[in-house]
PLY file of the C-alpha trace (Angstrom):
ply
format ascii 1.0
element vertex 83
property float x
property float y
property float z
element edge 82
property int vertex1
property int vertex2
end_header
92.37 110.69 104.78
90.68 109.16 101.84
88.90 105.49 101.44
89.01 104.39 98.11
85.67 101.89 96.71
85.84 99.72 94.29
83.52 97.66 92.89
84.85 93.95 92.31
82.60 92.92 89.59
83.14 96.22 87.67
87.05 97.11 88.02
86.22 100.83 86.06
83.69 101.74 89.10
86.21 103.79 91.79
85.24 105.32 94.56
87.02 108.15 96.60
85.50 109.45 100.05
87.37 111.64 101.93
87.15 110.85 106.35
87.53 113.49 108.84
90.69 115.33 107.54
94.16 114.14 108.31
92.73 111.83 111.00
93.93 107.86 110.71
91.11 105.51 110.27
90.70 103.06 113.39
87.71 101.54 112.15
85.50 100.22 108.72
82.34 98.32 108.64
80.07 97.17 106.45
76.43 97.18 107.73
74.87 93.74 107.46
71.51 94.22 106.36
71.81 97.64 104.56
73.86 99.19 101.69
75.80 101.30 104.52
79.80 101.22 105.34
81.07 103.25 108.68
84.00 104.41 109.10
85.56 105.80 112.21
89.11 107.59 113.07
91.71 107.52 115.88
90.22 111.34 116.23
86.56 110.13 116.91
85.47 111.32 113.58
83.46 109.03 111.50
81.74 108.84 108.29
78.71 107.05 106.28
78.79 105.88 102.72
75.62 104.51 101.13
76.67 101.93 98.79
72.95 102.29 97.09
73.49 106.21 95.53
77.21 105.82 95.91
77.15 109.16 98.30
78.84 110.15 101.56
75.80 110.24 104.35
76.66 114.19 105.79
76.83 113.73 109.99
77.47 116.02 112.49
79.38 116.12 115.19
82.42 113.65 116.68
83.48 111.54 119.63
86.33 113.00 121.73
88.18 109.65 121.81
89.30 107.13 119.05
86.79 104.73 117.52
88.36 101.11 118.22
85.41 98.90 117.26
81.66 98.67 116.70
78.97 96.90 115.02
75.80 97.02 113.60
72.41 94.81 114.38
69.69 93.39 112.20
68.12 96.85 111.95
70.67 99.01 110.80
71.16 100.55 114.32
75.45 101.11 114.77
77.83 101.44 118.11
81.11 102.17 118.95
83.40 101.32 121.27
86.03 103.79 122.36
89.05 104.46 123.98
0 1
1 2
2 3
3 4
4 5
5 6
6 7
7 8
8 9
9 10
10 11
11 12
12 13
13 14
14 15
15 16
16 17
17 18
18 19
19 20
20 21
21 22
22 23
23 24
24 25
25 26
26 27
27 28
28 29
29 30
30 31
31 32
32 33
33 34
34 35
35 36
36 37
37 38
38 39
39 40
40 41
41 42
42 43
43 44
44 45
45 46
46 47
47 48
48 49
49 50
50 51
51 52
52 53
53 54
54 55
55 56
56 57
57 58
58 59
59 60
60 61
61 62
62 63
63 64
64 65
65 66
66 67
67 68
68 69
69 70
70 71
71 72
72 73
73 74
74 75
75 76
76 77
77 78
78 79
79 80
80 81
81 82
């Protein structure tokens, strides 16, 4: 599955990120205090772009279940709910 990024103020500025495979996504958020968008899937894969270098952030590892929901706090800390 891909996410495609664009930039609103600058239409020509496209990006694509490709998220855990073939796996649906279940869930996107922005963080609120840093330049950092998760992304989770109904595998329990998820993903990190930093909006800052425009990069994928490599993690390891997944959930066994689907990621439903999650937030982040003030201090760039994230959790997920799953089912």
């Amino acid at each position: 599955m891909f996410v495609s990024l664009w930039n609103v103020f600058n239409n020509n500025n496209m990006v694509e990120m490709e998220v855990d495979g073939k796996s649906k996504i279940s869930f996107i958020r922005w963080a609120k205090t840093h330049p950092c968008l998760a992304i989770g899937t109904e595998k329990g894969g998820f993903a990190f772009y930093n909006k800052k270098n425009q990069k994928k952030i490599p993690t390891m590892g997944k959930h066994s279940k689907r990621i439903i929901s999650g937030d982040w706090n003030k201090e760039g800390l994230l959790s997920f709910i799953l089912n």
